[in-house]
N, C-alpha and C positions, 0 to 999 in steps of 0.2 A: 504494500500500500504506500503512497505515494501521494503528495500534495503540489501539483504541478502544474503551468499554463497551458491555457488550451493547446497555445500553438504547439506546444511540446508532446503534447497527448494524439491530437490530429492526422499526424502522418506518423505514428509510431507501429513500427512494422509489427508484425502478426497480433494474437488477440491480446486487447488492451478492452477493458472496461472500464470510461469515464463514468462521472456521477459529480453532476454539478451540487455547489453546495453555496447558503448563505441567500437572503434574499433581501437587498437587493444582491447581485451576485458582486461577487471583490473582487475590485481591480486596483492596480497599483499603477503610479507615472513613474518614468524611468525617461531620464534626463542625460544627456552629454553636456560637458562643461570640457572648454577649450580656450588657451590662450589667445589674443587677436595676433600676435606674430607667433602662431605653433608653427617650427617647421612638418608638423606633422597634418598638416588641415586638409591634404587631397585623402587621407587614408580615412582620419576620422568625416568627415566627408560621407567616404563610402562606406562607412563601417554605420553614419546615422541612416543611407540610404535602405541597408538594407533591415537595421530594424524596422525603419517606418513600414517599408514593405511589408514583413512577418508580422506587423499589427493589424491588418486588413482595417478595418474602419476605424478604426482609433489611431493609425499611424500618423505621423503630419512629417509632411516630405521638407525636407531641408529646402 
Protein backbone atom coordinates (compact mmCIF):
# COMPACT_ATOMS: atom_id res chain seq x y z
CA UNK A 1 0.00 0.00 0.00
CA UNK A 2 1.14 3.08 -1.00
CA UNK A 3 0.16 6.92 -0.89
CA UNK A 4 0.89 8.24 -4.37
CA UNK A 5 -0.02 10.89 -7.21
CA UNK A 6 -2.25 10.16 -9.77
CA UNK A 7 0.16 10.77 -12.28
CA UNK A 8 2.36 8.14 -10.72
CA UNK A 9 -0.47 5.54 -10.38
CA UNK A 10 -1.98 6.06 -14.20
CA UNK A 11 0.50 4.52 -16.27
CA UNK A 12 1.91 2.15 -13.75
CA UNK A 13 2.42 -1.11 -15.56
CA UNK A 14 0.53 -4.33 -14.63
CA UNK A 15 -2.23 -4.60 -11.83
CA UNK A 16 -2.21 -1.60 -9.78
CA UNK A 17 -5.54 -0.60 -7.68
CA UNK A 18 -6.01 3.04 -7.17
CA UNK A 19 -8.61 4.22 -4.52
CA UNK A 20 -9.10 7.99 -4.20
CA UNK A 21 -9.34 9.32 -1.00
CA UNK A 22 -10.28 12.74 1.03
CA UNK A 23 -13.18 14.92 -0.12
CA UNK A 24 -12.46 17.40 -1.30
CA UNK A 25 -9.63 15.27 -2.90
CA UNK A 26 -5.67 16.61 -1.85
CA UNK A 27 -3.79 18.21 -3.80
CA UNK A 28 -0.41 19.91 -3.36
CA UNK A 29 1.59 23.02 -5.44
CA UNK A 30 4.87 22.30 -6.32
CA UNK A 31 6.81 25.32 -7.33
CA UNK A 32 10.53 25.85 -9.03
CA UNK A 33 12.58 28.69 -7.78
CA UNK A 34 15.54 29.80 -9.98
CA UNK A 35 18.04 32.57 -9.87
CA UNK A 36 17.50 35.42 -12.71
CA UNK A 37 21.33 34.89 -13.84
CA UNK A 38 21.06 30.72 -13.29
CA UNK A 39 23.53 29.52 -15.80
CA UNK A 40 21.29 26.70 -15.44
CA UNK A 41 17.61 28.34 -16.96
CA UNK A 42 17.55 26.39 -20.58
CA UNK A 43 17.40 22.91 -18.34
CA UNK A 44 15.31 24.20 -15.47
CA UNK A 45 13.26 25.48 -18.31
CA UNK A 46 12.79 22.04 -19.58
CA UNK A 47 12.73 20.38 -16.47
CA UNK A 48 9.22 23.09 -15.44
CA UNK A 49 8.06 22.09 -19.19
CA UNK A 50 7.79 18.83 -18.47
CA UNK A 51 6.02 18.90 -15.16
CA UNK A 52 3.49 21.29 -16.30
CA UNK A 53 2.86 18.75 -18.92
CA UNK A 54 2.44 15.56 -16.34
CA UNK A 55 -0.07 17.88 -14.49
CA UNK A 56 -2.79 17.62 -17.31
CA UNK A 57 -5.06 20.44 -16.10
CA UNK A 58 -3.43 21.95 -13.38
CA UNK A 59 -0.07 22.21 -15.02
CA UNK A 60 0.70 26.08 -16.01
CA UNK A 61 3.39 26.01 -19.00
CA UNK A 62 6.33 28.22 -18.23
Amino acid sequence: MSVAPWNAVKEAPGEVVSVPFGNPQIHRHVGLLQRQTSPRTTVIDRLHHHLASFSGEFGIPG
